[in-house]
C-alpha positions as CSV (number, residue, x, y, z in Angstrom):
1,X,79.5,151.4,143.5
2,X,80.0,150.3,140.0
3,X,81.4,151.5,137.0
4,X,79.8,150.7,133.9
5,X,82.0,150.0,131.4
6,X,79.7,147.4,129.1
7,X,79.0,148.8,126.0
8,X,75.7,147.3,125.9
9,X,74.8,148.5,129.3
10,X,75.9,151.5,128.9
11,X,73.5,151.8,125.4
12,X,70.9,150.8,128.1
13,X,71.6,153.8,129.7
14,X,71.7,156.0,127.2
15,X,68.2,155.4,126.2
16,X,67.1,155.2,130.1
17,X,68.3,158.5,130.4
18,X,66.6,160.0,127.3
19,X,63.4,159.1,128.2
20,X,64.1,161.4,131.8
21,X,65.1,164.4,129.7
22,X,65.5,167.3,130.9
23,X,67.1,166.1,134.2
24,X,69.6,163.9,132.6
25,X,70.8,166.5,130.6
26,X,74.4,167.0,131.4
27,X,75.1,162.7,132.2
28,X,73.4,161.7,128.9
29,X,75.3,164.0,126.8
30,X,78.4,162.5,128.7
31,X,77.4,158.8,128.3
32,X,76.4,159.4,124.5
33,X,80.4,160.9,124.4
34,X,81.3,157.9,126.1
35,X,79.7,155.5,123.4
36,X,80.7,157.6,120.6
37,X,84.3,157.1,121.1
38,X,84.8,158.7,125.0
39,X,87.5,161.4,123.5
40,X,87.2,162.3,127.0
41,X,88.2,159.4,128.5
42,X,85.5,160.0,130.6
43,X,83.5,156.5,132.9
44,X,80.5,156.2,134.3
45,X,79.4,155.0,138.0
46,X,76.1,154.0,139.0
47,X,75.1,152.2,142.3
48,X,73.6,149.2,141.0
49,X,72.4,147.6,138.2
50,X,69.8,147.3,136.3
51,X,67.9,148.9,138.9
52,X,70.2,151.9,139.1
53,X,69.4,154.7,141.7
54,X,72.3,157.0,141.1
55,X,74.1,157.9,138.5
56,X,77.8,160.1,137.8
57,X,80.0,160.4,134.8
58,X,83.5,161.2,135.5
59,X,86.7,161.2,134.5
60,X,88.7,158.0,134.2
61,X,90.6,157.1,137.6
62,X,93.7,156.5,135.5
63,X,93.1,160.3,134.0
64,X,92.6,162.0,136.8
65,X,95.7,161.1,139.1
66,X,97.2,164.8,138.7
67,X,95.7,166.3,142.2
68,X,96.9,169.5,140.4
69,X,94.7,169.4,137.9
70,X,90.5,170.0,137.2
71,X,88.3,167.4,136.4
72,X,84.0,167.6,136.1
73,X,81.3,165.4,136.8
74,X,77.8,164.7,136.2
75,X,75.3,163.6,137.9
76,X,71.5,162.1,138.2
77,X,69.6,160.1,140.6
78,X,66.6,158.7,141.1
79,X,67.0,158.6,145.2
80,X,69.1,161.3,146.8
81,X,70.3,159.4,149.7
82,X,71.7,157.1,147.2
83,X,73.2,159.9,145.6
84,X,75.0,161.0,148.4
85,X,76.4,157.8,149.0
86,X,78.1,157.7,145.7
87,X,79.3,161.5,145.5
88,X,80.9,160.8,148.8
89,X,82.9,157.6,147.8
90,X,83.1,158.2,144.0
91,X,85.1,161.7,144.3
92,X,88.3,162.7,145.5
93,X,87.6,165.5,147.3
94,X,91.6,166.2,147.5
95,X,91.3,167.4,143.8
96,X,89.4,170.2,142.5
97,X,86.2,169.7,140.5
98,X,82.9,170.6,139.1
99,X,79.6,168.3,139.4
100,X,76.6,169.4,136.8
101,X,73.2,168.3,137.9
102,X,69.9,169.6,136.9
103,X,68.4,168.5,140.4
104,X,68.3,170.5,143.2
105,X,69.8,167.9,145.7
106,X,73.1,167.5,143.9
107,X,73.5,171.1,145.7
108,X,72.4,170.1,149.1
109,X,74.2,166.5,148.4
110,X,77.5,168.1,148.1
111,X,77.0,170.7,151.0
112,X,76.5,167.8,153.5
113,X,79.1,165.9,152.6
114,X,81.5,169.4,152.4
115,X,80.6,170.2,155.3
116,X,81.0,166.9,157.4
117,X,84.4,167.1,155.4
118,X,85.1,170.3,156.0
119,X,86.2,171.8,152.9
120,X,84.8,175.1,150.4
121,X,82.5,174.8,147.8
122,X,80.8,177.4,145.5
123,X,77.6,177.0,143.6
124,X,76.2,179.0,140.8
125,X,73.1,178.4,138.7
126,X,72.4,178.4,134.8
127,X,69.2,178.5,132.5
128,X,68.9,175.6,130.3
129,X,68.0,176.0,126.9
130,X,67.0,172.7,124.4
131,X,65.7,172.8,121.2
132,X,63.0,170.4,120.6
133,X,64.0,169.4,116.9
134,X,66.9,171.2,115.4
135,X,66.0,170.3,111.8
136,X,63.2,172.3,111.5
137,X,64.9,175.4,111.9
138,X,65.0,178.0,109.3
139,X,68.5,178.8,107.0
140,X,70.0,181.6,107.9
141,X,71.4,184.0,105.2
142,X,75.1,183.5,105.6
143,X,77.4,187.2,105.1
144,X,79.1,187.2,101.8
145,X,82.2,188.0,103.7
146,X,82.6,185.1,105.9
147,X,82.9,181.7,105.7
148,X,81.3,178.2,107.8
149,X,84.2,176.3,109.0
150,X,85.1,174.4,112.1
151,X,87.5,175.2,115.2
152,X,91.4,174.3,114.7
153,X,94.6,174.1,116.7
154,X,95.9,177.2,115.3
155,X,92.5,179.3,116.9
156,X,93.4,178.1,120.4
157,X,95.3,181.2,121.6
158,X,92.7,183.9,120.6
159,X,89.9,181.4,122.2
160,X,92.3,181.7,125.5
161,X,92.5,185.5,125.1
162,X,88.7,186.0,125.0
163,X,87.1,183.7,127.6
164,X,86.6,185.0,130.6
165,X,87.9,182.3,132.8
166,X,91.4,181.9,129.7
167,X,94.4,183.0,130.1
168,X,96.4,180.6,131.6
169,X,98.0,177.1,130.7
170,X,95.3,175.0,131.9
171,X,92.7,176.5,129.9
172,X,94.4,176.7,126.9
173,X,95.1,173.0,127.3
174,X,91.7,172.3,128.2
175,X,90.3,174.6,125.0
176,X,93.0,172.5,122.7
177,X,90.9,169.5,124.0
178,X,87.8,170.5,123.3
179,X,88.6,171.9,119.4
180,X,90.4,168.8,118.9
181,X,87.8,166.3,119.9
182,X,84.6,167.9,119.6
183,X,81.8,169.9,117.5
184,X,82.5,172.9,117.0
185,X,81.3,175.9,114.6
186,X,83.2,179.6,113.9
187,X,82.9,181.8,110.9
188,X,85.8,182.8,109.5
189,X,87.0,186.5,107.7
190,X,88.4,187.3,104.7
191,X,91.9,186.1,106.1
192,X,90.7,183.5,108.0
193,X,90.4,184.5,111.2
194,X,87.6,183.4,113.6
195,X,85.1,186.4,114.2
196,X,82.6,184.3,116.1
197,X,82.5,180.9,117.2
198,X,81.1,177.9,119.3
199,X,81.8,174.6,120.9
200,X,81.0,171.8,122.4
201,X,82.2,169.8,125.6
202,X,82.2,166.0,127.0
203,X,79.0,166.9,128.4
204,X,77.9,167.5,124.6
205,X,76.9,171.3,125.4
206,X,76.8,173.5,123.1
207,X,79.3,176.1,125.1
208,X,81.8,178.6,124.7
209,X,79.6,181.1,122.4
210,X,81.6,184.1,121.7
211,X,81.6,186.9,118.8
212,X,84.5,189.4,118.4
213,X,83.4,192.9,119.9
214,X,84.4,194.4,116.8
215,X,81.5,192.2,115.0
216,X,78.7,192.2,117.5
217,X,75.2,193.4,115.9
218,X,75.9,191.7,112.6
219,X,74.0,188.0,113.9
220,X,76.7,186.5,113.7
221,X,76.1,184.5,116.7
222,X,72.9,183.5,115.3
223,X,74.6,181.8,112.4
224,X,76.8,180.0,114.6
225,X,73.8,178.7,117.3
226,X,71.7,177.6,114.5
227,X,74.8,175.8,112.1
228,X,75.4,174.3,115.5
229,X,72.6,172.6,116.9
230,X,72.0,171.3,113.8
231,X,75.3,169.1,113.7
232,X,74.9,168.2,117.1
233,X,71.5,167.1,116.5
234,X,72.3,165.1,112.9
235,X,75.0,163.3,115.5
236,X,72.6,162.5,117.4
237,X,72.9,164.6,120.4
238,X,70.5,167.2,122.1
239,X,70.8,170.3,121.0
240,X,71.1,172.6,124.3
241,X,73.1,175.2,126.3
242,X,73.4,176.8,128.9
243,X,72.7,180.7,129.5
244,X,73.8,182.7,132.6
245,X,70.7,183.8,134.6
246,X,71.3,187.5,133.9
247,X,72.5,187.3,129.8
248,X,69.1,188.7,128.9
249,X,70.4,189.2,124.7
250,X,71.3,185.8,124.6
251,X,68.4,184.2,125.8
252,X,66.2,186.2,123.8
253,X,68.3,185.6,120.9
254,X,68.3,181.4,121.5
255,X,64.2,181.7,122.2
256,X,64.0,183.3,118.8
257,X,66.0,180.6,117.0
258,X,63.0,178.1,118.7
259,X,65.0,176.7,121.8
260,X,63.1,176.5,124.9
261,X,64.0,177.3,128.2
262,X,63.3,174.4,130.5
263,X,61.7,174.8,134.1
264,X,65.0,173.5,136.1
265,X,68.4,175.0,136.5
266,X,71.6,173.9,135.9
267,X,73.3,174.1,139.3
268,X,77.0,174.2,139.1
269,X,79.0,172.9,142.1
270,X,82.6,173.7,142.2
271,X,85.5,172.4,145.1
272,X,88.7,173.9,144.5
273,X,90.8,172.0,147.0
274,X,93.9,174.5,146.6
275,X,91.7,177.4,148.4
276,X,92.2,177.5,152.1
277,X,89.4,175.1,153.5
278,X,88.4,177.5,156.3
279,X,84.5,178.6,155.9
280,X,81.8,175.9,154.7
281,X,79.3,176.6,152.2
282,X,76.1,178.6,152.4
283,X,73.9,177.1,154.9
284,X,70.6,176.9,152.7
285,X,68.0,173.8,153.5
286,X,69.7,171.3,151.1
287,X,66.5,170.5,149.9
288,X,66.1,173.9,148.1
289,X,67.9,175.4,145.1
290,X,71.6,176.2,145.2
291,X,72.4,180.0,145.8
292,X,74.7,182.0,143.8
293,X,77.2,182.9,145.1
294,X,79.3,184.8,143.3
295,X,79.6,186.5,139.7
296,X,81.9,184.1,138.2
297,X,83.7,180.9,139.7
298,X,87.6,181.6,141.0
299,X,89.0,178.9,138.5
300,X,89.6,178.7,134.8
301,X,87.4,175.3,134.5
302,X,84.3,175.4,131.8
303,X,81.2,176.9,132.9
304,X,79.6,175.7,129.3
305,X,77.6,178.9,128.7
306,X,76.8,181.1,125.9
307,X,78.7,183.8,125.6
């Protein structure tokens, strides 16, 4: 195992990854991150190199020393028992988590190794959506009454209120990060106050998508998506999201703005190593596609969906 901390290496990587889009998804927006400034303090392992076979972004080992805490990954690989070799020495598996991969086998990688461990894990699935070139879409006709702006500090408690997996310390620290570091879009009311909004995460996904109930129907969201995954893309990024399988609106609304759902998932592993450790996950052929297994995940850490 290596971690890649050369910056020219690691531009390497970037550009290795880009050309195996979609399936890099979630670790190239992390490396871009990473060599735009890593506000995530966030490092990347690999197997070998050049002739990597495996790749996963995660948090800095100096970061993530608070077992208490919650802490994604991101992973890609060109050969899965590879893979597996570095999921099983790269994560602490006394520490809860979530690993993003667009492949099918980083679900069956981290049953094995679960399993043989004998710990929990959960797995849900999310449709991907990229947009294939953010500039060309159309202006939207902005309300009168509101007003473009960006995320700040003082919009953290009502973005803890309102998201589903909020209301507690840890994800209102974890939201704080995330408006303070990253991209983000809301439009603001007559005093000011967020009425719809979006972010994006150290994965760079556009995430978090939310309007106010009180000012659904208006396209608000719309607005939001498109102002959006323009930035992202004028940074440089890809301009995607992630959509739960049965949020019918908001795919039809994203397909409509011109983004295109891709042909893989998003499979979402999560290990919450405070649960009791006591039944081992579905027994599906690792080879196939990770089940769901449950409506939402029993933890407060980022599923980066739309709303």
């Amino acid at each position: 195992m290596l971690i890649l901390s050369c910056t020219s290496k690691l531009r390497l990587l970037e550009g290795t990854l880009r050309r195996r889009l979609p399936e890099t998804l979630p670790v190239l927006g992390a490396v871009m991150t990473i060599n735009r400034g890593n506000p995530a303090v966030y490092e990347v392992l690999v197997d070998s190199w050049p002739e990597f076979k495996a790749v996963l972004t995660c948090p800095h080992r100096e970061v993530a020393s608070d077992d208490s805490d919650f802490y994604t990954y991101a992973a890609y690989y060109r050969d899965l028992g590879t893979y597996r070799a570095l999921l099983d020495s790269a994560i602490n598996w006394s520490q809860a988590f979530l690993i993003y991969g667009v492949q099918d086998g980083v679900y069956g990688a981290s049953r094995d190794i679960a399993e043989a461990k004998g710990v929990q894990l959960e797995a849900f699935q999310s449709i991907i959506y990229l947009h294939p070139d953010p500039s060309s879409m159309p202006e939207i006709r902005l309300d009168p009454a509101m007003r473009l702006s960006s995320l700040d500090i003082s919009h953290v408690d009502l973005l803890n209120e309102t998201w589903a997996f909020g209301g507690n310390d840890r994800s209102r620290r974890y939201l704080t990060s995330l408006i303070r570091y990253f991209p983000s879009i809301c439009l603001l009311d007559a005093a000011s106050r967020p009425v719809s909004w979006a972010l994006s995460d150290p994965l760079a996904a556009m995430s978090h998508g939310y309007t106010l109930p009180q000012h659904r129907g208006r396209g608000y969201l719309q607005v939001v998506m498109n102002v959006m995954a323009k930035r992202l893309h004028a940074l440089g990024y890809p301009s995607y999201g992630h959509v739960a399988l049965d949020n019918h609106p908001t795919q039809r609304l994203l397909e409509r703005q011109g983004f295109q759902r891709q042909p893989t998932l998003c499979h979402y592993i999560f290990h919450n190593a405070a649960l009791q450790r006591t039944t081992p996950i579905n027994p599906q052929p690792s080879t196939g596609p990770s089940p769901r297994l449950s409506a939402q995940p029993s933890h407060p850490g980022d599923l980066p969906s739309w709303g």
